[in-house]
C-alpha positions as CSV (number, residue, x, y, z in Angstrom):
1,X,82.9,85.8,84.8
2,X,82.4,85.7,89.0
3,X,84.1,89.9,89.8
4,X,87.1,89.3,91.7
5,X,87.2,92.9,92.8
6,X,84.3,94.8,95.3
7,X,84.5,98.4,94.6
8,X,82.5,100.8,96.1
9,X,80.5,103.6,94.8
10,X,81.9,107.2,95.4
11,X,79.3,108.3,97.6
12,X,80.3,105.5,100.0
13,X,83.6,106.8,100.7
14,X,83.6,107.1,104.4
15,X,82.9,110.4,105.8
16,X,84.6,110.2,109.2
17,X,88.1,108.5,110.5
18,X,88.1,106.3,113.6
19,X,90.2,107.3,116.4
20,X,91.3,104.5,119.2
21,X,92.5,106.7,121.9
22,X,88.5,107.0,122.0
23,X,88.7,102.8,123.2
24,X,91.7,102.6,124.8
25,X,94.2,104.0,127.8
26,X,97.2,105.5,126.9
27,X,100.6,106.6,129.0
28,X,101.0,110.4,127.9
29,X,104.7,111.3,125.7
30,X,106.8,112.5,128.1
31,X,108.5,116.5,127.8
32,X,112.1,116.8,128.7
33,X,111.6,117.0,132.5
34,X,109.7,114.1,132.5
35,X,106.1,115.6,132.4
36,X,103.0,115.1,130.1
37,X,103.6,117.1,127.2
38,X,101.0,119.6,126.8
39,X,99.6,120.8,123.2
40,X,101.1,124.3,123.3
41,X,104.6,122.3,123.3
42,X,104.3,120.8,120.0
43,X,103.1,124.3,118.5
44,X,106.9,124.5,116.3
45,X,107.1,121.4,115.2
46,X,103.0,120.8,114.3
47,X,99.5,123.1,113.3
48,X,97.4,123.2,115.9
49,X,94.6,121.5,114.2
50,X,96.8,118.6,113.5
51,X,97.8,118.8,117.6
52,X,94.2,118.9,118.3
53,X,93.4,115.6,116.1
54,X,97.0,114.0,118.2
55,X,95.6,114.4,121.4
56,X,91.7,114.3,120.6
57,X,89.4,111.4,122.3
58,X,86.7,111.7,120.0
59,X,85.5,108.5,118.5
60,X,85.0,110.1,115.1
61,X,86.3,112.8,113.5
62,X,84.8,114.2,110.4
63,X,87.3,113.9,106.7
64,X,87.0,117.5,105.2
65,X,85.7,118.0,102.1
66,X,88.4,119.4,100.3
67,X,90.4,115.9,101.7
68,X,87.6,113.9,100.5
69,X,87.8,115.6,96.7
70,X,91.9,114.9,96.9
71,X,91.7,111.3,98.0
72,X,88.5,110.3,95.4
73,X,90.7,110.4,93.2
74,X,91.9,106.8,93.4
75,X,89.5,106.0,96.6
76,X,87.1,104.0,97.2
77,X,90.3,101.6,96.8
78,X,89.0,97.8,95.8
79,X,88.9,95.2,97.6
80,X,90.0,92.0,95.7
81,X,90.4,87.9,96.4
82,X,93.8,86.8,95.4
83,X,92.2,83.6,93.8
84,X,95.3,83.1,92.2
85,X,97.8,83.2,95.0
86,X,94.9,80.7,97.2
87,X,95.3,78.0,94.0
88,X,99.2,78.2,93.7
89,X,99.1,77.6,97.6
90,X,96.7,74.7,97.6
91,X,95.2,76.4,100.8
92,X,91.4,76.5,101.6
93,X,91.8,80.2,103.0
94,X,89.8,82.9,101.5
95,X,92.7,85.7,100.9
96,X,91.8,89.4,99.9
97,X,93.9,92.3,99.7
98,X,93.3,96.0,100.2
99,X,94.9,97.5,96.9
100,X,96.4,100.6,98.4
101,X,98.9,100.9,95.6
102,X,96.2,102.3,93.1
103,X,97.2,106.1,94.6
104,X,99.1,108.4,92.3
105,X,102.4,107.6,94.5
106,X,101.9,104.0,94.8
107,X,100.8,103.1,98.4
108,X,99.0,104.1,101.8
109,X,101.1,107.0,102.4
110,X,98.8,109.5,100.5
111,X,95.6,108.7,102.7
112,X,97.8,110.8,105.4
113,X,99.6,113.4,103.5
114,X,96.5,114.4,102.0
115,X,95.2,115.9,104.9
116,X,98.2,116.9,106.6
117,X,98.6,119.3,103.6
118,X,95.1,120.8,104.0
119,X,95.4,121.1,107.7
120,X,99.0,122.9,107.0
121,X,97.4,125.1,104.3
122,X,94.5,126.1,106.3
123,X,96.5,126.9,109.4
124,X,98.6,129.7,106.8
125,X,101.6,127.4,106.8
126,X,103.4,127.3,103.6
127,X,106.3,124.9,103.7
128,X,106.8,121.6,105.5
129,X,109.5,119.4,106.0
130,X,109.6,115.8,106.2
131,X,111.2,112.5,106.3
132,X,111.4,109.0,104.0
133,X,112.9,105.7,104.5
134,X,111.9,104.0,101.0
135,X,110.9,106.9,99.5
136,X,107.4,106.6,99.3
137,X,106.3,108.7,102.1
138,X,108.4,112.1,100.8
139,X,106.6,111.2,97.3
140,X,103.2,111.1,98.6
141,X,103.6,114.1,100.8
142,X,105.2,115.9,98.0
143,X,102.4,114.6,95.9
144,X,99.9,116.5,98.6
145,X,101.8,119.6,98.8
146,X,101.3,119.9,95.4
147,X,97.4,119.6,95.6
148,X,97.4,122.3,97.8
149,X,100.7,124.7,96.8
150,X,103.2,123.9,99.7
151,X,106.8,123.0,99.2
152,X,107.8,120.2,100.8
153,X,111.6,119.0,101.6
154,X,112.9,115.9,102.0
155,X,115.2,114.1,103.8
156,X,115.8,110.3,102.5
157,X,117.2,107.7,104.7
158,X,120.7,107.4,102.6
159,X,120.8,104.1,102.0
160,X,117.4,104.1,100.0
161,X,118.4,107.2,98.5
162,X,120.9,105.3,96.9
163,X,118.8,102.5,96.2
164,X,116.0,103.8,95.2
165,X,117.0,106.6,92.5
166,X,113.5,107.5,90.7
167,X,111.7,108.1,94.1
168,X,113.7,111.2,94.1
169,X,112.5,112.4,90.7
170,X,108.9,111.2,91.8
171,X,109.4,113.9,94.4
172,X,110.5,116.2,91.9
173,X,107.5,115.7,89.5
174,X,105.7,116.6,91.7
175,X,108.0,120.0,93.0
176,X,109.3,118.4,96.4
177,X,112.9,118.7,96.8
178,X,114.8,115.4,98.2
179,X,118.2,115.4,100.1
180,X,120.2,112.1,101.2
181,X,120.3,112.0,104.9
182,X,122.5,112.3,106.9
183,X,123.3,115.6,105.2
184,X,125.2,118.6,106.1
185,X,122.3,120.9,106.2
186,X,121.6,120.2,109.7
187,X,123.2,119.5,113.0
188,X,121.9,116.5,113.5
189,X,123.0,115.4,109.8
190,X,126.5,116.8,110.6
191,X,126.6,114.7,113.8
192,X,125.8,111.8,112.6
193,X,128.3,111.9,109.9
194,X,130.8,112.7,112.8
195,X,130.0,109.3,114.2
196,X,130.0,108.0,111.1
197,X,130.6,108.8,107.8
198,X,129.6,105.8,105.8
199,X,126.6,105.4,108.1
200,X,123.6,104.4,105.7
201,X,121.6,106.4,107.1
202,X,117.8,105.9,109.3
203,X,114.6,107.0,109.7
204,X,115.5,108.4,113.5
205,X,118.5,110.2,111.9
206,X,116.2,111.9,109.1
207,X,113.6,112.5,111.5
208,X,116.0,114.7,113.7
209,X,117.1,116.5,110.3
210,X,113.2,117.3,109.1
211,X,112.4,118.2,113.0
212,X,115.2,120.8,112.9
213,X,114.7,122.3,109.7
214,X,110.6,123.3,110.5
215,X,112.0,124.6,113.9
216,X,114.5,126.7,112.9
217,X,112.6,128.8,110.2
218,X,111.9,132.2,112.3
219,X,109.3,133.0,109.7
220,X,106.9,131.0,111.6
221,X,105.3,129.5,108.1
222,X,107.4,126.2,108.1
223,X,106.1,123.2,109.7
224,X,107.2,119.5,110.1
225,X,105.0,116.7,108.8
226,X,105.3,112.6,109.8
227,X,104.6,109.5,107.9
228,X,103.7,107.0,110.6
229,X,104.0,106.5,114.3
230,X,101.9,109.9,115.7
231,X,97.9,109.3,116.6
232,X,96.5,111.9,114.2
233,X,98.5,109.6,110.9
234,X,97.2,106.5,112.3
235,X,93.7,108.4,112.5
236,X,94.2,109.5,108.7
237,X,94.8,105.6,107.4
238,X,92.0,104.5,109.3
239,X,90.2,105.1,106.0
240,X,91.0,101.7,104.7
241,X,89.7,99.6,107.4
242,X,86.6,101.6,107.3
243,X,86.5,101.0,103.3
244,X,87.6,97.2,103.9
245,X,84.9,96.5,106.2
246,X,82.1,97.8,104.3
247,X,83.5,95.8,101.4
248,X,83.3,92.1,103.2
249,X,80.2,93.2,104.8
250,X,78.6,93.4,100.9
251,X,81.2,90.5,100.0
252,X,79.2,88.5,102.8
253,X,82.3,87.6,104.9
254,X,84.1,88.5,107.8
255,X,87.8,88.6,108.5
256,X,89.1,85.4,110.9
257,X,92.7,87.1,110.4
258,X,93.7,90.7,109.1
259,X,97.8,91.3,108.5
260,X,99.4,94.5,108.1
261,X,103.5,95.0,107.4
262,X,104.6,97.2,110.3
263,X,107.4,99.6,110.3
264,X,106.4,102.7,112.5
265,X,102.9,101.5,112.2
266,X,100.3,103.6,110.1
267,X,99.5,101.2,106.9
268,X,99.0,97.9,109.6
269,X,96.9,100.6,111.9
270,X,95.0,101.8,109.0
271,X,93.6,98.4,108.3
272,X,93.6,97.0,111.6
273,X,92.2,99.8,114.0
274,X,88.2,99.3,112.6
275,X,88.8,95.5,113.6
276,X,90.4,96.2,116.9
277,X,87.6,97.8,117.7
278,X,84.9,94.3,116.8
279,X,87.4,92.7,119.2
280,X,87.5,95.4,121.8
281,X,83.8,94.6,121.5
282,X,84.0,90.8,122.0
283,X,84.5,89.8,118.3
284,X,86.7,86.6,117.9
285,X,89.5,87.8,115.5
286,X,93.4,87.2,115.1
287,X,95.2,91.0,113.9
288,X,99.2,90.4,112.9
289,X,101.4,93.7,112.3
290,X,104.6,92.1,110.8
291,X,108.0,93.4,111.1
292,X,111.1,92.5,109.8
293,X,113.8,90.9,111.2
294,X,116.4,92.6,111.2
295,X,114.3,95.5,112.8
296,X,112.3,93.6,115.6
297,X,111.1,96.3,117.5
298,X,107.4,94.7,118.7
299,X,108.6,90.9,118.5
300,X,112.0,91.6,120.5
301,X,112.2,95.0,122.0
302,X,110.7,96.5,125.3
303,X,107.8,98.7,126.1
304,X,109.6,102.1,127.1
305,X,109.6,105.3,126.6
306,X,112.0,106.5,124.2
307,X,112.6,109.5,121.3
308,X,110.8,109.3,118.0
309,X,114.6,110.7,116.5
310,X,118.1,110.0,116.8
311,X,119.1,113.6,117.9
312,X,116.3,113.4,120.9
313,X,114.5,116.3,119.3
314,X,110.9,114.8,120.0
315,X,109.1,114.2,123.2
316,X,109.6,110.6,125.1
317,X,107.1,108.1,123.4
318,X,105.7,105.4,125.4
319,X,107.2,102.8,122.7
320,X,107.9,99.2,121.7
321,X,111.8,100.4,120.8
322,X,115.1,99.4,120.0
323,X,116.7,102.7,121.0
324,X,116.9,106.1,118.5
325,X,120.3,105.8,117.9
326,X,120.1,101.7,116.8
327,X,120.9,102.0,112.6
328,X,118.5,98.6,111.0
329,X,120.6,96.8,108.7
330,X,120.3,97.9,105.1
331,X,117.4,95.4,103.7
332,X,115.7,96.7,101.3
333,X,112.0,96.9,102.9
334,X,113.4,100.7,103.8
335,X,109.9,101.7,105.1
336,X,110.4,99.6,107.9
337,X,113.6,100.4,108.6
338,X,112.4,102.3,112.1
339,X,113.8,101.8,115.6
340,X,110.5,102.1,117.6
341,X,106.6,101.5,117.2
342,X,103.7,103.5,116.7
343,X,102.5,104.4,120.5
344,X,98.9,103.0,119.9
345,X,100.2,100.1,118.2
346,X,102.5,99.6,121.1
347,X,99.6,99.8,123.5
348,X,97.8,96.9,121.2
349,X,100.6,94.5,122.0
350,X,101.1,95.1,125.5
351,X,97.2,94.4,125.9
352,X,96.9,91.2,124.0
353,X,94.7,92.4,121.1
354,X,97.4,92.2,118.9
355,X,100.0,89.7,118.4
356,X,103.5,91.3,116.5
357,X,105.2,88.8,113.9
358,X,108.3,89.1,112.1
359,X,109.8,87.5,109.2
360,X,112.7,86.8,106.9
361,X,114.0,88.8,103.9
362,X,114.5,86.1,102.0
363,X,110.9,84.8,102.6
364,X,109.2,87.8,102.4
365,X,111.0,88.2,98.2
366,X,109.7,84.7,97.6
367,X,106.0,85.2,98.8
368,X,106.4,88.3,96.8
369,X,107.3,86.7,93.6
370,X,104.8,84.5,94.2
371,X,102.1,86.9,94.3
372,X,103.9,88.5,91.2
373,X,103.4,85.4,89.1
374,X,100.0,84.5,90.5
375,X,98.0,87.8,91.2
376,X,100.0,90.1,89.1
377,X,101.4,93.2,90.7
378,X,104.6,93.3,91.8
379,X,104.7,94.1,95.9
380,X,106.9,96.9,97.4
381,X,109.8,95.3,99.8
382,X,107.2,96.0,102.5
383,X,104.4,94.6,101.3
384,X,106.4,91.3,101.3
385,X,106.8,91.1,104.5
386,X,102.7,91.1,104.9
387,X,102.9,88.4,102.0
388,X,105.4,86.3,103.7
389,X,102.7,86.3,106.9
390,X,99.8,85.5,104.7
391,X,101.6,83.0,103.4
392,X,101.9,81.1,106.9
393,X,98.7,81.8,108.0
394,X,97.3,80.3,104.2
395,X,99.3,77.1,104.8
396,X,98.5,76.9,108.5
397,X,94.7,76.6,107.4
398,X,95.6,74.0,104.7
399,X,97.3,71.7,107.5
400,X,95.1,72.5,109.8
401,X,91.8,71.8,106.9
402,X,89.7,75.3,108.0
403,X,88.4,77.7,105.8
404,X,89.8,81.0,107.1
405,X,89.1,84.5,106.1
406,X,92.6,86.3,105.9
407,X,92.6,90.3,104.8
408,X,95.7,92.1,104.5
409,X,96.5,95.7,103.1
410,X,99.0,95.3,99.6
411,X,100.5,98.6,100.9
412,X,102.5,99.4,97.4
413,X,103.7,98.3,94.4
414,X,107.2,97.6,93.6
415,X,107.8,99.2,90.0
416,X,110.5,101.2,91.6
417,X,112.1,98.9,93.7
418,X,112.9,96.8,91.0
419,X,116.9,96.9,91.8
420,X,115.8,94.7,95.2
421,X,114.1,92.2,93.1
422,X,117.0,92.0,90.4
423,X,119.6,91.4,93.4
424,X,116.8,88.9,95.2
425,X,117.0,87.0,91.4
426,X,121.1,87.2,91.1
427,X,121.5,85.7,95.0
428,X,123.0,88.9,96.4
429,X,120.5,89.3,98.9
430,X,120.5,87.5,102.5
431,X,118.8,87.2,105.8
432,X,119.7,89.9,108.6
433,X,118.8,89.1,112.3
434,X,119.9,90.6,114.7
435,X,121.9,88.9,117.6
436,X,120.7,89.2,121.6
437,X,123.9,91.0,122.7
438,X,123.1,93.8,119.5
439,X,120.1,94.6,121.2
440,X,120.9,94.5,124.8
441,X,123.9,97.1,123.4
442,X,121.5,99.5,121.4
443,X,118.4,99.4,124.5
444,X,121.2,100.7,127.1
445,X,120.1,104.3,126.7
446,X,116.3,103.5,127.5
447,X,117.2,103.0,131.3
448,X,118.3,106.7,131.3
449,X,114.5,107.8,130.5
450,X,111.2,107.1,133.0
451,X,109.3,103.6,132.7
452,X,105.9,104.0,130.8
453,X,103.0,102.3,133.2
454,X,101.5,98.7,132.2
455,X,97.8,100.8,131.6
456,X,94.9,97.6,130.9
457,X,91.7,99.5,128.7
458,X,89.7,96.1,128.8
C-alpha cells in the first residue's frame, strides 16, 4: 500500500514563524487623529510582547519552547493526497490538503491561541477576553487558556451561537465561559441591540464587546486576544506553510496552486505566506484566499482604511472592507462572516501576488459532500468554501489536460456543524449575494476616514 499521508517526525517541527512585514511595505493603522499608532497605544488592549511580534520586521522569529510542547501535541500536522476526491473528479491534478482539523478543537485556530496564552501568561496577565464567529476560535483559545491557567470569555457572534450549540460546551470543557453577542454586558452589545434587537449578531459587533471588556478591568491583569486579521496571528499560523513546504519538498513536488478559505485571513495566510515568499522571489505560483459571497470583502470591496469593530474601538486598518457596521448574511460558514481583511492579506491583493476568489453557499456544501463521501472527513462550512475553489481549479486542469499541483489547508472538521449540513440535505439552505447598491450603502462611512497609500514592495 503507496502512504497517502507525509508526516513528519517531531523533531522537524519548525522552530521559527515567518513574518512578511520582513518582505513587504505596509501603510501604518491609523490612531484616532489620524496618526501612526505607536506601540505604547495598544498597551490596554494587548502584552507588550505580543505588540512587539505586531509591529516587528524580523524575518524570523523564534516559537518558544513551552509553545512548541503545547502545539506537539497534534503537530507535525500531515500532509495527505486526496486521491479520492482527484478520481470522483476525473481531473489529472495532484490535490493535497493540510489536515489542520487533527487539533484538540478541530481546526487552525489553536496554532495561534497557543502562543497568545503563553505570551499573556508570561507578561502576568491572567484573564483574556475574546471573540468567535463559528465558535471555533473562542474553543481553541479557551482550549489554550486552559494549558496555561487563564480564563478566557467569550463573546459568540449570535447567530452561530444559536446555531452552533456544543461549541459553547466545548468552551466549557475546557473552563471558558461563552456569551451570545450582542449582549447586555457591554455598551457596545447594548447599542447594537438599540439598533436592532433581532440583529444576528457579527464578528465587528463581538469584537467591540471583547475590546471593551479587557479595557475596562482597572486591575490591569485582563487582556484582549484576536483570532485573525492582526500581523502577530498571521505570524503564529505561518506554522503550516512552513510544515507544508517541507512536506512536498520530501513528497518531491511543488505547489502550481495553493487555496486558503478567507474570512479575516489567518488560516489562508498561514498556508500561503511561506509561498508568497518563493513568489516574492521569482517563483511561478497561483495563491487563491476564497471568500464567500455574501461577505465579499477582497473580491468586491475597496482598499481603505477602516475599524477592526463595529463600535470603532480599534485603530484604522489599512483594509480590503465592507464597512464595521455591514452585518454578513447569516450563512453558515460563520468564521467568515467578517466585514474587512487581514491588513497583510490586503496588501497581497493590491500588489498582484494574490488573486481573492469567492464562491457560492450552495457550491461550497456540494464540494464538501463530495469530499465527505470521497476522502472522508466531513469539512467545516469554511473549509467548503476552499473545497468549492479546488474544485474549479481541479476541473480547469482536466479541460485544460495539465497536471497541476493544487495544496489547500482543510481548516476544520464539521462534526459540530452538522445542523448546516442537515438543512443543506432538506433544501433549506440558499445562495446570498449581495447586491451593488448594499455595498455602495454599507462603504459610505469609509469616506469619513483618511485614504491608505497604493505602497508597491516589488
Amino acid at each position: 500500500m503507496k502512504p497517502k499521508s507525509i508526516i513528519l517526525p517531531k523533531d522537524e517541527i519548525p522552530r521559527k514563524w515567518y513574518n512578511i512585514l520582513a518582505d513587504i511595505k505596509m501603510n501604518p493603522p491609523l490612531g484616532p487623529d489620524g496618526n501612526p499608532v505607536s506601540p505604547d497605544m495598544l498597551a490596554p488592549v494587548f502584552p507588550m510582547n505580543l505588540i512587539e511580534q505586531e509591529v516587528s520586521s524580523e524575518r524570523w522569529i523564534e516559537i518558544p519552547d513551552p509553545v512548541l510542547d503545547v502545539l506537539s501535541i497534534w503537530r507535525p500536522a500531515p500532509l495527505t493526497r486526496a486521491t479520492a476526491f482527484e478520481k470522483a473528479l476525473g481531473t489529472p491534478a495532484k490535490i493535497y490538503y493540510k489536515n489542520e482539523g487533527m487539533s484538540p478543537p478541530g481546526s487552525h485556530k489553536p496554532n495561534t491561541a497557543v502562543p497568545q496564552a503563553y505570551y499573556n501568561k508570561v507578561f502576568g496577565i491572567e484573564n483574556i477576553t475574546t471573540e468567535t464567529g463559528a465558535g471555533q476560535w473562542g474553543s481553541a483559545l479557551s482550549f489554550a487558556c486552559s494549558q496555561y491557567g487563564l480564563t478566557c470569555k467569550v463573546f459568540m457572534v449570535r447567530i452561530s451561537f444559536d446555531q452552533k450549540p456544543y461549541r459553547k460546551s466545548m468552551m466549557q470543557a475546557w473552563g471558558g465561559k461563552c456569551i451570545a453577542s450582542p449582549s447586555n454586558e457591554t455598551k457596545a452589545g447594548r447599542d447594537a441591540l438599540a439598533r436592532d434587537p433581532n440583529t444576528p449578531g457579527s464578528l465587528g459587533i463581538a469584537i467591540s464587546e471583547a475590546v471593551e471588556a479587557a479595557v475596562g478591568d482597572t486591575s490591569g491583569k485582563t487582556r484582549y486576544s484576536l483570532g485573525s486579521v492582526l500581523n502577530h496571528v498571521m505570524l503564529h499560523q505561518t506554522i503550516i506553510g512552513l510544515e507544508a513546504k517541507r512536506q512536498l519538498e520530501i513528497a518531491g513536488e511543488y505547489p502550481d496552486i495553493v487555496i486558503g478559505c478567507a474570512g479575516g485571513g489567518s488560516n489562508f495566510a498561514g498556508l500561503a505566506f511561506p509561498f508568497v515568499l518563493d513568489k516574492i522571489n521569482g517563483k511561478a505560483i497561483d495563491i487563491y484566499p476564497v471568500e464567500p459571497k455574501a461577505c465579499p470583502s477582497m473580491t468586491r470591496a475597496p482598499f481603505a482604511y477602516d475599524h477592526g469593530d463595529t463600535a470603532g474601538y480599534t485603530p484604522l486598518l489599512p483594509m480590503h472592507s465592507l464597512g464595521h457596521n455591514f452585518v454578513p448574511a447569516p450563512i453558515h460558514a460563520g468564521g467568515l462572516r467578517y466585514h474587512g481583511m487581514a491588513p497583510t492579506v490586503s496588501q497581497l491583493i493590491n500588489e498582484g501576488l494574490i488573486s481573492p476568489k469567492s464562491v457560492g453557499q450552495m457550491e461550497s456544501y456540494k464540494a464538501g459532500v463530495l469530499w465527505a463521501r470521497t476522502e472522508g472527513f466531513i469539512p467545516a462550512p469554511e473549509t467548503n468554501n476552499a473545497l468549492a475553489q479546488v474544485v474549479a481549479e481541479a476541473e480547469k486542469a482536466k479541460q485544460e489536460g495539465k497536471e497541476k499541483t493544487i495544496v489547500f489547508t482543510f481548516s476544520g472538521h464539521g462534526l459540530l456543524d452538522l445542523g448546516a449540513y442537515e438543512k443543506y440535505f432538506a433544501g433549506e439552505l440558499s445562495d446570498f449575494s449581495l447586491a451593488d447598491a448594499d455595498i455602495e450603502e454599507s462603504t459610505k462611512i469609509l469616506e469619513n476616514y483618511p485614504k491608505p497609500e497604493n505602497i508597491k514592495s516589488v
